[in-house]
DSSP file (Angstrom, degrees, kcal/mol; ACC not computed):
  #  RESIDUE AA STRUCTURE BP1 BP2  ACC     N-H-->O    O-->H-N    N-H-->O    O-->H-N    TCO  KAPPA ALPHA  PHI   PSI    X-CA   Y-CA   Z-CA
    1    1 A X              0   0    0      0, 0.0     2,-0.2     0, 0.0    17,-0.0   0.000 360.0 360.0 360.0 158.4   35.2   22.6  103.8
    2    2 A X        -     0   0    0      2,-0.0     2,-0.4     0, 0.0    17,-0.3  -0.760 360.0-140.2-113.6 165.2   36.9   25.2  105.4
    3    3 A X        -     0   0    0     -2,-0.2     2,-0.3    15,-0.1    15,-0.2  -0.951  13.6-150.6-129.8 148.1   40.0   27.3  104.2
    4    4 A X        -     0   0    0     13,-2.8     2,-0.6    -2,-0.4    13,-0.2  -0.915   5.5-161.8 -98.8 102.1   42.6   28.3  106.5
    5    5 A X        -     0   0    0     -2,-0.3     2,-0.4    11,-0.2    11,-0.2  -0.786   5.9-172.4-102.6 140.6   44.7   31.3  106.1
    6    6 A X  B     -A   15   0A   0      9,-1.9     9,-3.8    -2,-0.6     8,-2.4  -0.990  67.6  -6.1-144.7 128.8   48.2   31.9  107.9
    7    7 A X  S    S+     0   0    0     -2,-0.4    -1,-0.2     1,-0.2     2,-0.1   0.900  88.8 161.4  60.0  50.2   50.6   35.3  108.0
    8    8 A X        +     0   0    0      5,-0.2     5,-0.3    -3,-0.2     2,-0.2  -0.559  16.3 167.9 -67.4 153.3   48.1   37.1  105.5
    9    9 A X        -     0   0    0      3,-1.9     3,-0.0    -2,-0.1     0, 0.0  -0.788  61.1 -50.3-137.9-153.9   47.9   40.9  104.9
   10   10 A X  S    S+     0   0    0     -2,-0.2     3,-0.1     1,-0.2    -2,-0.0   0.534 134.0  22.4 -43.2 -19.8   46.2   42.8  102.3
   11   11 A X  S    S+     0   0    0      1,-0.3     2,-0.2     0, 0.0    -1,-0.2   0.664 118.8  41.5-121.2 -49.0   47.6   41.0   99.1
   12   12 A X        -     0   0    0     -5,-0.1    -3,-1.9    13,-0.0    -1,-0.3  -0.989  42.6-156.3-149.4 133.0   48.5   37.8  100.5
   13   13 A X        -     0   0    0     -5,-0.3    12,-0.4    -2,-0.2    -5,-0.2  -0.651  12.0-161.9-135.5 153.2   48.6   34.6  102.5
   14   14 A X  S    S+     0   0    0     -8,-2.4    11,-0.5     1,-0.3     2,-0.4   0.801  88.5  32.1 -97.4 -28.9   52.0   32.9  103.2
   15   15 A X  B     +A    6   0A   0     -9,-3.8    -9,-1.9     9,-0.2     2,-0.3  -0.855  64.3 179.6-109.7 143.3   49.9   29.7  104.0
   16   16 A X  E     -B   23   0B   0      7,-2.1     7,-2.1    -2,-0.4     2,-0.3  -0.958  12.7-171.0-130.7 134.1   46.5   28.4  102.5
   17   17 A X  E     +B   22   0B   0     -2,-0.3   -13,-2.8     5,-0.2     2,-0.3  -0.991   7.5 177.7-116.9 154.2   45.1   25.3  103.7
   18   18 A X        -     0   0    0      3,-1.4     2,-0.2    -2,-0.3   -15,-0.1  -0.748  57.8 -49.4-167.4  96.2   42.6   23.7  102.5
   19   19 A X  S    S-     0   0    0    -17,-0.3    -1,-0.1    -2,-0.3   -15,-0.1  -0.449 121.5 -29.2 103.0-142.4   41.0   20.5  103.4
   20   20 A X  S    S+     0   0    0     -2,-0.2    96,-1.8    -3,-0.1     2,-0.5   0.282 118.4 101.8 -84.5  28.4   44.4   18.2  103.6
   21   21 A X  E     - C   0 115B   0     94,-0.2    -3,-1.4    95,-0.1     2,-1.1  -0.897  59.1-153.9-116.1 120.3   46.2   20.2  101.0
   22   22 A X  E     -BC  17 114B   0     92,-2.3    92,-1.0    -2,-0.5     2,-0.7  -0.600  12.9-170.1 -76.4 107.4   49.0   22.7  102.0
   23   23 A X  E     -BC  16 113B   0     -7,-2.1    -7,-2.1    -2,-1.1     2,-0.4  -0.842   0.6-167.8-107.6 127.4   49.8   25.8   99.7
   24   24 A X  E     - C   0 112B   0     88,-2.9    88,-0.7    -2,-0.7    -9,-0.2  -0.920  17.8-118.0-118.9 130.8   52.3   27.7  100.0
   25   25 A X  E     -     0   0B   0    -11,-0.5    87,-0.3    -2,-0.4   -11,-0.0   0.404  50.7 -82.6 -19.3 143.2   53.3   31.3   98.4
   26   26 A X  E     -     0   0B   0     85,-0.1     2,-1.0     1,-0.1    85,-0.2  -0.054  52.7-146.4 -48.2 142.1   56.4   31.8   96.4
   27   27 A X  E     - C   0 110B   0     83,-9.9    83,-2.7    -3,-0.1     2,-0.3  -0.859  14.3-167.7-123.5 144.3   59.1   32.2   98.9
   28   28 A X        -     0   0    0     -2,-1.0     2,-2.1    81,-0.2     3,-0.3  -0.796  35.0-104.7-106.8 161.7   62.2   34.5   98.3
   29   29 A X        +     0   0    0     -2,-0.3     4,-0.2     1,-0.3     3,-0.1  -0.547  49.2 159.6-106.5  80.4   65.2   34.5  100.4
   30   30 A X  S >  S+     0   0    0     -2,-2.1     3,-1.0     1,-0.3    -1,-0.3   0.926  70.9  67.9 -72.8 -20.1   64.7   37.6  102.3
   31   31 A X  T 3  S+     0   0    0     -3,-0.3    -1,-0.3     1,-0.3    -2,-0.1   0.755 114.5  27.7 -55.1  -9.1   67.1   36.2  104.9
   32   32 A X  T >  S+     0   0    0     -3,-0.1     3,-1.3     8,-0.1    -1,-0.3   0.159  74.9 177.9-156.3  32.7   70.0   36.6  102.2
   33   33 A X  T <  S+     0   0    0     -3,-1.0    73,-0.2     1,-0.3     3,-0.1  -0.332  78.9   8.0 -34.9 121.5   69.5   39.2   99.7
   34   34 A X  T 3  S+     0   0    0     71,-2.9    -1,-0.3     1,-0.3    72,-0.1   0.583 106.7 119.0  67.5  31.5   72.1   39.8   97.0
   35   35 A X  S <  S-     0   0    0     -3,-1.3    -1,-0.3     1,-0.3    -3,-0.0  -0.304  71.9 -59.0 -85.9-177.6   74.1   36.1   98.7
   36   36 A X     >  -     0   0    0     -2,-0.1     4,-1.3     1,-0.1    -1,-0.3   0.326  37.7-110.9 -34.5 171.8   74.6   33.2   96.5
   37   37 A X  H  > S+     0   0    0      2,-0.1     4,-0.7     3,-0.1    -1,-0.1   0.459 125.0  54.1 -56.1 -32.2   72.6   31.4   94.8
   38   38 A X  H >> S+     0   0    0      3,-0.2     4,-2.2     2,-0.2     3,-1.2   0.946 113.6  44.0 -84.2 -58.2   73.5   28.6   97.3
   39   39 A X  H 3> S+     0   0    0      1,-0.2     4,-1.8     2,-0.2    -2,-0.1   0.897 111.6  54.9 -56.3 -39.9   72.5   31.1  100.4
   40   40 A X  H 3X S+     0   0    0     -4,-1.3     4,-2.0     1,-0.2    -1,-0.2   0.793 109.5  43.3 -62.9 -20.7   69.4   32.2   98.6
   41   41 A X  H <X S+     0   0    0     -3,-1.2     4,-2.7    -4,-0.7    -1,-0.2   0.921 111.9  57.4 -90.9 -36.6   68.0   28.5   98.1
   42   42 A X  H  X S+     0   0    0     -4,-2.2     4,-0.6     1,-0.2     5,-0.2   0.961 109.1  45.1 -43.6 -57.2   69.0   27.7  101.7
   43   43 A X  H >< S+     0   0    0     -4,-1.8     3,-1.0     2,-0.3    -1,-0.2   0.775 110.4  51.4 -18.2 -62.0   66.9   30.5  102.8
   44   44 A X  H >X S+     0   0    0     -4,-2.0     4,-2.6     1,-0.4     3,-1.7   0.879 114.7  45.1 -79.9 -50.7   64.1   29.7  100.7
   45   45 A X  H 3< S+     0   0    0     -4,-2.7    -1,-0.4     1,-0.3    -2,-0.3   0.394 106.9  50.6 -74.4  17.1   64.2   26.1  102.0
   46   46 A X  T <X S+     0   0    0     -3,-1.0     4,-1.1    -4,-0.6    -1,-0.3   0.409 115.3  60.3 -99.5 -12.2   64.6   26.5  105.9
   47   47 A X  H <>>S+     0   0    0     -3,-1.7     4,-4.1    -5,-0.2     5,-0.9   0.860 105.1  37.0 -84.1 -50.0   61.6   28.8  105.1
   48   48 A X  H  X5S+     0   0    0     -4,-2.6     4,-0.8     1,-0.2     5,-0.4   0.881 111.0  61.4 -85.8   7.3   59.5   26.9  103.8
   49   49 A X  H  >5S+     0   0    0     -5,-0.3     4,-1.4     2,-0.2    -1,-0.2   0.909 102.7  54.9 -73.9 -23.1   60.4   24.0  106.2
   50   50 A X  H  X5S+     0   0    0     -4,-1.1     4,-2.0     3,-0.2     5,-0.2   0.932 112.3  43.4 -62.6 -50.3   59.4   26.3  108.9
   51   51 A X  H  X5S+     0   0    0     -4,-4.1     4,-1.5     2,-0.2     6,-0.4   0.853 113.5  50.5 -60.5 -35.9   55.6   26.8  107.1
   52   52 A X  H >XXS+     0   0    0     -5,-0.9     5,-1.9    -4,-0.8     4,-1.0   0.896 112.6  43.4 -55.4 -74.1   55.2   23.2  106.3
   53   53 A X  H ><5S+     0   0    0     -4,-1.4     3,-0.7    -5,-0.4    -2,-0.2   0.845 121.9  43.0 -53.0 -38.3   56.1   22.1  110.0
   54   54 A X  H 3<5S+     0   0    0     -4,-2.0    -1,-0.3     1,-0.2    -2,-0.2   0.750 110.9  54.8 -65.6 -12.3   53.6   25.2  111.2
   55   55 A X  H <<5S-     0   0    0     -4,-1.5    -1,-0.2    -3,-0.8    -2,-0.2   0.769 128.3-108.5 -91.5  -4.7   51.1   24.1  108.4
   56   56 A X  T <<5S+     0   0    0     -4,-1.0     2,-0.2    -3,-0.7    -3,-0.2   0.582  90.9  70.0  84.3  30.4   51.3   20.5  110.2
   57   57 A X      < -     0   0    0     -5,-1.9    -1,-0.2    -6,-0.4    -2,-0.2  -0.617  60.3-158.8-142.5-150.6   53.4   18.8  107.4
   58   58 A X        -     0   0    0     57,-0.6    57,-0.1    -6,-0.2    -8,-0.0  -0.640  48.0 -51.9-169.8-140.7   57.0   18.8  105.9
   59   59 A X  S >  S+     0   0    0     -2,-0.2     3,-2.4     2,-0.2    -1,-0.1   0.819 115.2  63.4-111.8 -48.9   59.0   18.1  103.2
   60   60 A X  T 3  S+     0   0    0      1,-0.3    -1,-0.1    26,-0.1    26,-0.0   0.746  99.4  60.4 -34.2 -32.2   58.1   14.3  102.6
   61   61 A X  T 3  S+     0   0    0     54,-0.1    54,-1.0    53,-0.0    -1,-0.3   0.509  74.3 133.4 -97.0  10.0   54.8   15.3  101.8
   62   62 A X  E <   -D  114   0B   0     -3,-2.4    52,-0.2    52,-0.2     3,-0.1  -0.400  33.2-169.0 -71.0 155.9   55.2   17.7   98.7
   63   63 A X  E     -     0   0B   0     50,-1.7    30,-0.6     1,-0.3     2,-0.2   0.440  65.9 -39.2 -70.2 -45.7   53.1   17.5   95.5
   64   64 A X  E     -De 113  93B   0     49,-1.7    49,-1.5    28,-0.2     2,-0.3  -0.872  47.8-145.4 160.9 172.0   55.1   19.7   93.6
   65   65 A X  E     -De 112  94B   0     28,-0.5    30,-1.8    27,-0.4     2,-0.5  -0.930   3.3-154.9-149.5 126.0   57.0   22.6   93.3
   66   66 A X  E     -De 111  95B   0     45,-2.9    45,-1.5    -2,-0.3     2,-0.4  -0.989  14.1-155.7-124.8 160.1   57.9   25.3   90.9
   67   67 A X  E     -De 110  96B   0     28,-1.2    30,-1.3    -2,-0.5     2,-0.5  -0.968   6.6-151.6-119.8 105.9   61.0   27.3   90.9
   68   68 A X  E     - e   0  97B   0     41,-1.2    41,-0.3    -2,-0.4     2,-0.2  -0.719  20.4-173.1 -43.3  98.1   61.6   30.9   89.4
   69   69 A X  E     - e   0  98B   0     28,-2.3    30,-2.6    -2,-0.5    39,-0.2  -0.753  22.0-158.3 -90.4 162.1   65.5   31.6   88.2
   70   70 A X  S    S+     0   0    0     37,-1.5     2,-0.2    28,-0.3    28,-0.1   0.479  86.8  16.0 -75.2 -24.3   66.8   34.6   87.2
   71   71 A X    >   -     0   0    0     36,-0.3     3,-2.3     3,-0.0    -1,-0.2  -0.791  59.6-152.9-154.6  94.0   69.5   33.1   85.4
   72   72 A X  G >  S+     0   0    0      1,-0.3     3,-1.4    -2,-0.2     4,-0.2   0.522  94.0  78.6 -53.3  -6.6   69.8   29.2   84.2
   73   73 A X  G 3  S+     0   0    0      1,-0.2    -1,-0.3     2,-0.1     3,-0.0   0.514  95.0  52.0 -76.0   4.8   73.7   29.7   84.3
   74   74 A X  G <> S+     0   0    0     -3,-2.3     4,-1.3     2,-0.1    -1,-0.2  -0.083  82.5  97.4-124.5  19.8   72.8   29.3   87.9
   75   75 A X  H <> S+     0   0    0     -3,-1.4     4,-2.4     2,-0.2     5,-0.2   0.962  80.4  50.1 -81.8 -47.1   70.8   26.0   87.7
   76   76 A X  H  > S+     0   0    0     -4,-0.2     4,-1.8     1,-0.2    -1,-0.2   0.659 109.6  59.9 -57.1 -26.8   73.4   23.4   88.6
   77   77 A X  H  4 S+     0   0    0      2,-0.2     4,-0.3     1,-0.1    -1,-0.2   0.960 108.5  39.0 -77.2 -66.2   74.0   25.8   91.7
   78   78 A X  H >X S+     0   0    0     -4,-1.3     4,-1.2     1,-0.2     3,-0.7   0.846 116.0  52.9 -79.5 -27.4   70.4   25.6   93.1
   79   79 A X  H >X S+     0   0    0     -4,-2.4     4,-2.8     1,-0.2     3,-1.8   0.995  96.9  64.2 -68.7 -47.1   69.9   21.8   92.4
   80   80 A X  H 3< S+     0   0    0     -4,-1.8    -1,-0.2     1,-0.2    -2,-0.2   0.527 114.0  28.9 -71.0   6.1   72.8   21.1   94.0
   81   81 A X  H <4 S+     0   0    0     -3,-0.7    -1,-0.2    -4,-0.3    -2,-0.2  -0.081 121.4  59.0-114.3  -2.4   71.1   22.5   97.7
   82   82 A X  H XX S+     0   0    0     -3,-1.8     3,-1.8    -4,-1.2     4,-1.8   0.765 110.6  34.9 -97.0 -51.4   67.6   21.5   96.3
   83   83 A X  T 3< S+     0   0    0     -4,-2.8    -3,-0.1     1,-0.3    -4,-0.1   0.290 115.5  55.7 -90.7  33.6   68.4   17.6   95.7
   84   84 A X  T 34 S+     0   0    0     -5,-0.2    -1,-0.3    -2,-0.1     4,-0.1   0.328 118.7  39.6-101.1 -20.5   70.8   17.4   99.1
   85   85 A X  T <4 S+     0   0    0     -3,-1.8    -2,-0.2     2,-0.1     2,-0.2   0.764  97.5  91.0-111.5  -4.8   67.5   18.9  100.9
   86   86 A X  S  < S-     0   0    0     -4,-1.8     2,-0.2     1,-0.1     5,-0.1  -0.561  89.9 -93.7 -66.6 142.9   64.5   16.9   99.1
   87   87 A X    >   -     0   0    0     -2,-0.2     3,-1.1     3,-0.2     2,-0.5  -0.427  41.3-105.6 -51.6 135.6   63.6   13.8  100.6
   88   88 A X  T 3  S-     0   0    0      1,-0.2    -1,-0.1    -2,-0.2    -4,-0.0  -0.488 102.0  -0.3 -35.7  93.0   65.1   10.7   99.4
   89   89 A X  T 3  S+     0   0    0     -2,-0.5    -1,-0.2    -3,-0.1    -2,-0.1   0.296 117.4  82.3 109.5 -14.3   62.9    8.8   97.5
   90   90 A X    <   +     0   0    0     -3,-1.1    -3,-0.2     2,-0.0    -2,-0.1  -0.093  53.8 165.1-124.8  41.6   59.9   11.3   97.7
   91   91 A X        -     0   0    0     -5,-0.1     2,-0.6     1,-0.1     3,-0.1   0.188  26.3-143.6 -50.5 156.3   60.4   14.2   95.0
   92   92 A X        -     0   0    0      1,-0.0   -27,-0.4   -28,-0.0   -28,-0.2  -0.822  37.0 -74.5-103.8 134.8   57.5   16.2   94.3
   93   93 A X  E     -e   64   0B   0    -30,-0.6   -28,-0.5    -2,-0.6     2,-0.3   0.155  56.8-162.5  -1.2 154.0   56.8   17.6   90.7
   94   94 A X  E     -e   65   0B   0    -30,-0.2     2,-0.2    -3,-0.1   -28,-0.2  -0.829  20.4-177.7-175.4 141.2   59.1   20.5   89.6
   95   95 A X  E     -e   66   0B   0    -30,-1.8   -28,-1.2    -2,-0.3     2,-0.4  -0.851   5.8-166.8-124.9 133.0   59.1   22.9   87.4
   96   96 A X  E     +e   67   0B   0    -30,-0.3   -28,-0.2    -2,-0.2     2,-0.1  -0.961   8.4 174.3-135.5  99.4   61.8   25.5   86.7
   97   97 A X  E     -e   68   0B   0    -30,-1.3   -28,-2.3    -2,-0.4     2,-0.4  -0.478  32.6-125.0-106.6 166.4   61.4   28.4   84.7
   98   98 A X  E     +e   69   0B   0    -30,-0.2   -28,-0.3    -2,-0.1     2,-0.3  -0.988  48.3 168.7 -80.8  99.6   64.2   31.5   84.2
   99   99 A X        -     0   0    0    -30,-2.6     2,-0.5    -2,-0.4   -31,-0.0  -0.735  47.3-115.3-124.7 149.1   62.1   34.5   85.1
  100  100 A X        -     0   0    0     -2,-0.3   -30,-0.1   -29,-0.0     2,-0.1  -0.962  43.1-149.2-101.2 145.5   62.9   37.9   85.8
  101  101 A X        -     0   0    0     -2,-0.5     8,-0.1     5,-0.2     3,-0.0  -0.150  27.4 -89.1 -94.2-172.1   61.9   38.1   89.6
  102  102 A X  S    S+     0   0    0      1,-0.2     2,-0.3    -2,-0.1    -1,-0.1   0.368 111.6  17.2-101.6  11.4   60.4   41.5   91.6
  103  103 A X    >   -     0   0    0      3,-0.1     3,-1.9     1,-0.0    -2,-0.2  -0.889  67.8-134.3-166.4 155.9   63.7   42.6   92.5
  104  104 A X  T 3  S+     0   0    0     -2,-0.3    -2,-0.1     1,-0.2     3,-0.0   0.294 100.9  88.2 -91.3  33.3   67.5   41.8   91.2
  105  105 A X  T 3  S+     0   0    0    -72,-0.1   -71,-2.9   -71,-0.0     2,-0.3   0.848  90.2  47.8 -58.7 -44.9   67.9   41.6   95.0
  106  106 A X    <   -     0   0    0     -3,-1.9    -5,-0.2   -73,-0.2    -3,-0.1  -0.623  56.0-166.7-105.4 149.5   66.8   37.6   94.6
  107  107 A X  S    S+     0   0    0     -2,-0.3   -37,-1.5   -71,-0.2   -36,-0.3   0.697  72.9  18.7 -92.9 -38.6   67.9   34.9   92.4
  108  108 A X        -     0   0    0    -39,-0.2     2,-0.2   -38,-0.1   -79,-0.2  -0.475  52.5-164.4-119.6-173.7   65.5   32.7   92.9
  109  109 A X        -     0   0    0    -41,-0.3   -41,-1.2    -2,-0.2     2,-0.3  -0.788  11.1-163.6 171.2 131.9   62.1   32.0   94.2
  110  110 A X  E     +CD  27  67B   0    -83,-2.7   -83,-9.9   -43,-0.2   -43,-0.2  -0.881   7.7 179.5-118.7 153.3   60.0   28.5   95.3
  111  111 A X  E     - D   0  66B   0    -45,-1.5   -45,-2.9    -2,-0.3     2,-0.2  -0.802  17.4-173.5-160.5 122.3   56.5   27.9   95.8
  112  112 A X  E     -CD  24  65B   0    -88,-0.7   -88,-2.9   -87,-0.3     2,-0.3  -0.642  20.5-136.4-115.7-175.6   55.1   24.2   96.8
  113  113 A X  E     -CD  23  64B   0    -49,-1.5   -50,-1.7    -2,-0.2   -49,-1.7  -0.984  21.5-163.5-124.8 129.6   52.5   22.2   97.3
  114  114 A X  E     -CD  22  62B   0    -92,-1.0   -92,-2.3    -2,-0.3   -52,-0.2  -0.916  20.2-146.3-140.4 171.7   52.0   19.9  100.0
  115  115 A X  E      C   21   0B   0    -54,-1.0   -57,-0.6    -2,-0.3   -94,-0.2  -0.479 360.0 360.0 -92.4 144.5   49.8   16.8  101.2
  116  116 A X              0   0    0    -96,-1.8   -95,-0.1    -2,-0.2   -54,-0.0   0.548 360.0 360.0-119.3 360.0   49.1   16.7  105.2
């Protein structure tokens, strides 16, 4: 089987696929460094809805999902813009840890998994 790499460099791939499974890299919300919590998880999802739909899938199809906080006083904040943008009826796994992330630029950070 063959593996597929998309917008790699030296370090990193932002997409892996491989066979009918999508992975994608934690994403951070570069669009909106040092916003909300609310802007950053927007970010993070219009991002990776843009990889999914290039990877030839979408939102429906996740497997699962982990999330990086920086700060759990700031959970109720990013659920409320994760479950208005998960499909209805088709969550994927989650996990959600409180991490410090690679810069206090970000609040967050996602990385799924997806089915094609």
């Amino acid at each position: 089987m063959s593996i597929e790499r998309m917008h790699s460099n030296k370090r990193m791939s932002q997409i892996v696929v491989h066979s009918d499974t999508v992975y994608l890299a934690g994403q951070i919300a570069s669009g909106a460094p040092n916003e909300s919590v609310t802007k950053q998880t927007t970010d993070i999802l219009n991002r990776i809805d843009g990889y999914l739909d290039e990877a030839g899938t979408n939102k429906s199809k996740l497997l699962s999902a982990t999330i990086w906080i920086a700060d759990m006083a700031n959970f109720a904040e990013m659920n409320t813009v994760w479950d208005s943008w998960v499909s209805p009826g088709k969550p994927p796994c989650r996990a959600c840890v409180e991490a410090k992330l690679a810069s206090d630029s970000y609040s967050v950070e996602i990385m799924v998994t997806a089915a094609r």
